[in-house]
C-alpha positions, 0 to 999 in steps of 0.5 A, a space after each residue: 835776706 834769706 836769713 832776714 825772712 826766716 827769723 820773721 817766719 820763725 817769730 810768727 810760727 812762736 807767736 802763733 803757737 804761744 796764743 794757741 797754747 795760752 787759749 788752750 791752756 785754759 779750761 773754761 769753768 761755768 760759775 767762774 769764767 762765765 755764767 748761763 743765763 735765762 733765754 733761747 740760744 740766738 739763731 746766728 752766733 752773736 756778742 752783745 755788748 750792754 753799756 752806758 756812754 755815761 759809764 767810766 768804765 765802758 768808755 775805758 773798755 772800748 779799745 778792748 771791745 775793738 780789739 775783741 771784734 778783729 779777732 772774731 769771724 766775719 759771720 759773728 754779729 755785734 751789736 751794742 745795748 745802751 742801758 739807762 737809769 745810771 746813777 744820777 742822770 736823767 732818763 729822758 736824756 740817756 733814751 735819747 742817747 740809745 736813740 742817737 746810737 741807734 741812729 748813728 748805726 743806721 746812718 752808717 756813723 757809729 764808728 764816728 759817733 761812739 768815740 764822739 758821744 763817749 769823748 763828750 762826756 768823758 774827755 770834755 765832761 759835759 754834758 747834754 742837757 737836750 736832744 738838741 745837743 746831741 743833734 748838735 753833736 752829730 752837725 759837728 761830726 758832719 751828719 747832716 741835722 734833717 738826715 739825723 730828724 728824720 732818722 731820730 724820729 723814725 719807726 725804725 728807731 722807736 722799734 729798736 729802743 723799745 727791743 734794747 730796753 726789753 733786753 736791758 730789762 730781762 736782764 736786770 730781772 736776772 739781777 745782772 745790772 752792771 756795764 759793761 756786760 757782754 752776752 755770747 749768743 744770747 746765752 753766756 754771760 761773760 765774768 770778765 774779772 776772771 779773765 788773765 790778758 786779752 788772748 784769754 778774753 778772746 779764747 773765752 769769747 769764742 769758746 761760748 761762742 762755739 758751745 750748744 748747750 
């Protein structure tokens, strides 16, 4: 038994020290591992990730982002930035979509509804041709259908569509338009191409979150 807990001891202690040394090994280069953009650090340390439910890729990204924010302290915030205008959808369609993920945050859903929304389109592929299909969506994941009117048309919503389209836009004026995109304290724009394996995207994402200037 002695024996037993010792090997696991000494697994953990290498595990730990290979992470430590792989996170330290690198040296994070403006330009190349990330990139300063216009705009005032946040207040609080926070990572922001900008996506489509409508994108592939950000349907593909999400066990990384997941994976990304256990290893992140408690006191970072997260927050996600739907975008619209994806090639080829409607816009009326996608701005109700940032509103059912809005919705679903402040109904406390979204760790429900996210997986829903993007399987829907991704997994089944359909499509929603109204918001009455969402709404649909969110009775099937058990979410009450006039809970979900009330908070759907709520001031709350219509206030935190108008700030992430303002985001998205500042943004796009920048010349950054791809999804995903994840912004480190309102600051740092992650190149994430450049990036090795997770613990590297991990050591990177809270390099920026760490740097003041």
């Amino acid at each position: 038994m002695k024996l037993y807990n010792y090997k696991n001891l000494l697994l953990v202690t290498l595990t730990f020290f290979s992470f430590f040394h792989s996170a330290q090994a690198t040296e994070f280069v403006e330009g190349k591992h990330f990139q300063t953009i216009q705009g005032n650090l946040t207040a609080k340390k926070e990572v922001s990730e900008f996506f489509s439910f409508y994108c592939p890729h950000c349907f593909r990204r999400e066990p990384i982002i997941n994976e990304l924010l256990k290893s992140i302290p408690s006191d970072v915030v997260f927050k996600k930035n739907h975008v619209n205008s994806m090639p080829g959808r409607k816009i009326a369609i996608e701005d109700d979509l940032t509103k059912a993920l809005i919705t679903a945050k402040i109904l406390k859903v979204d760790d429900k509804m996210i997986p829903a929304i993007f399987n829907y389109i991704h997994v089944r592929h359909a499509d929603f041709d109204n918001r009455k299909d969402i709404k649909n969506l969110f009775m099937i994941n058990d979410i009450d259908g006039d809970k979900f009117d009330k908070t759907f048309n709520s001031f709350s919503v219509s206030r935190e569509f108008k700030n992430m389209n303002r985001k998205t836009e500042l943004l796009r004026k920048q010349g950054i338009s791809s999804v995903p995109t994840l912004i480190i304290n309102g600051k740092y724009k992650v190149n994430d191409k450049q990036i090795k394996d997770m613990n590297e995207y991990k050591a990177l994402v809270m390099f920026l979150l760490n740097k003041t200037v």
